[in-house]
DOFIVO-916283 format. One record per residue (C-alpha): residue in one letter; x, y, z. Coordinates in steps of 0.1 Angstrom, whole numbers. Layout:
N
@gudo:A	east:X	north:Y	up:Z $
...
//
This chain:
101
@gudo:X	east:301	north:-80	up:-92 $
@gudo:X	east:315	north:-90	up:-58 $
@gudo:X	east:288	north:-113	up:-34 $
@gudo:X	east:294	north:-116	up:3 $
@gudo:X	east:276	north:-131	up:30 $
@gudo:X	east:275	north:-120	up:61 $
@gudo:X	east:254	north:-122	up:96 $
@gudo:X	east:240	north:-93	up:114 $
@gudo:X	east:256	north:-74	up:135 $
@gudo:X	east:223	north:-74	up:155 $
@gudo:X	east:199	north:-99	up:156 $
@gudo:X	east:162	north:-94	up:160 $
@gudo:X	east:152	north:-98	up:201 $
@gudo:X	east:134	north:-133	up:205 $
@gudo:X	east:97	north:-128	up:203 $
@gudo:X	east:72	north:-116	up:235 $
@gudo:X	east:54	north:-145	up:245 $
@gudo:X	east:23	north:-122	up:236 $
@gudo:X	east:30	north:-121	up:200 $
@gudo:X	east:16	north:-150	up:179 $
@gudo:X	east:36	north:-169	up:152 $
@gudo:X	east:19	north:-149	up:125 $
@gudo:X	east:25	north:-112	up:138 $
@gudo:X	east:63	north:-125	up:140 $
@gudo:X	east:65	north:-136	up:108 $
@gudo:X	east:48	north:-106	up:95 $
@gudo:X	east:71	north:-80	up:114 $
@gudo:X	east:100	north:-100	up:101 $
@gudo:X	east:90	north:-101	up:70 $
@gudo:X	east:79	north:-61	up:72 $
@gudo:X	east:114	north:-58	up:85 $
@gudo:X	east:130	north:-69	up:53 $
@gudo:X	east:134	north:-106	up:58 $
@gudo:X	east:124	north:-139	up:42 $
@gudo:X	east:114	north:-157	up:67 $
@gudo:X	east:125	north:-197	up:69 $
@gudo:X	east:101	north:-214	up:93 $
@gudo:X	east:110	north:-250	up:104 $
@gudo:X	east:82	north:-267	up:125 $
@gudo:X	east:75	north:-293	up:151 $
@gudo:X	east:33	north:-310	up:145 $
@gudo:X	east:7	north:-302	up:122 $
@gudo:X	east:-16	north:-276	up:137 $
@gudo:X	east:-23	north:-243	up:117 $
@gudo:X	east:1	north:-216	up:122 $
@gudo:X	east:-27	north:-198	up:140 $
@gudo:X	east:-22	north:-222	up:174 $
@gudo:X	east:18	north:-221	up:167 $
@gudo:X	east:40	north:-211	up:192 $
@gudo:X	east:77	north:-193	up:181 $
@gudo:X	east:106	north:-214	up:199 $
@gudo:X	east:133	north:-194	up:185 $
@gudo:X	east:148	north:-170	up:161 $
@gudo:X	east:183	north:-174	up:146 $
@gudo:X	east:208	north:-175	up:117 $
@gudo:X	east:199	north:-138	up:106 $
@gudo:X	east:215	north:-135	up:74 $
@gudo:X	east:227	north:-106	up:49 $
@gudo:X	east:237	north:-106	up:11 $
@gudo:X	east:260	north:-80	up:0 $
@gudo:X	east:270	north:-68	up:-32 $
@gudo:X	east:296	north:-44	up:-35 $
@gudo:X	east:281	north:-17	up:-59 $
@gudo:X	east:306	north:11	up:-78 $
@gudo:X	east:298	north:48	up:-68 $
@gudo:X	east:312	north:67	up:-95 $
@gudo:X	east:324	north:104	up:-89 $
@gudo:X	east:311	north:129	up:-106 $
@gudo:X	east:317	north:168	up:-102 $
@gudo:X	east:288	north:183	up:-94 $
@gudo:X	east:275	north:221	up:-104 $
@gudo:X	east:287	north:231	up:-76 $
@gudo:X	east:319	north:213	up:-72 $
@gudo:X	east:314	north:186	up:-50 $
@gudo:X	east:331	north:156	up:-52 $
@gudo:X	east:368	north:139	up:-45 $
@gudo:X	east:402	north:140	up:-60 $
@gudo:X	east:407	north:138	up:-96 $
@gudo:X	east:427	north:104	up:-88 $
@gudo:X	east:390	north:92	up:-74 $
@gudo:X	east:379	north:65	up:-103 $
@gudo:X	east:349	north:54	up:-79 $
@gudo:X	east:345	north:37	up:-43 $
@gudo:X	east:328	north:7	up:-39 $
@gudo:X	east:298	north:9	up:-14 $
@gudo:X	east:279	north:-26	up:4 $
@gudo:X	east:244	north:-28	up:-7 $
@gudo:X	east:221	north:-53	up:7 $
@gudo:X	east:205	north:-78	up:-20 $
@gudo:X	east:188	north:-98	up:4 $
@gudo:X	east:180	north:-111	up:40 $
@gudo:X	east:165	north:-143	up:57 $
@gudo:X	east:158	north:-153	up:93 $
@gudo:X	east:147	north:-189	up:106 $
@gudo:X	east:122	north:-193	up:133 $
@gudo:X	east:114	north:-225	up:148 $
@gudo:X	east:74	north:-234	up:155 $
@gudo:X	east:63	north:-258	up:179 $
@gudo:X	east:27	north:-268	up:165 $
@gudo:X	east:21	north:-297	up:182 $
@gudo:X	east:-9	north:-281	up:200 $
//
């Protein structure tokens, strides 16, 4: 099994001011991520305001596609033993709250 770690190409657009803490962590989240939240105060995450989001983050494993003539004889060369393929295993984000209210 072969791990690496990369960033992403394209990281998620800071915020509108419009959207509350919550909905960003939840469309995060819905986008895949586990969210790391760092935060300045002590007042619920309901009055929070994002400050920023960075660091996204990707796991990669490199996973063995095996070739295999199909019915219909689809496929590669008889020389292909396989091609290894990046699959993502996991992905985190940090955003920053200032809760200080």
């Amino acid at each position: 099994m072969l791990l690496s770690v990369g960033a992403v190409l394209v990281a998620p657009a800071i915020p509108a001011q419009a959207e509350t803490a919550l909905e960003t962590i939840a469309a995060l989240e819905a986008a895949g991520y586990t969210v790391n939240i760092d935060r300045v105060g002590s007042a619920p995450l309901e009055e929070c305001v994002v400050t920023s989001v960075r660091n996204p983050q990707t796991v990669t494993e490199l996973a063995r596609v095996e070739h295999h003539d199909g019915p219909f004889g689809f496929g590669g060369d008889d020389d292909d033993h396989g091609r290894l393929v990046p699959v993502v295993v996991s992905r985190s984000i940090s955003v920053s709250l200032n809760c200080a209210g």
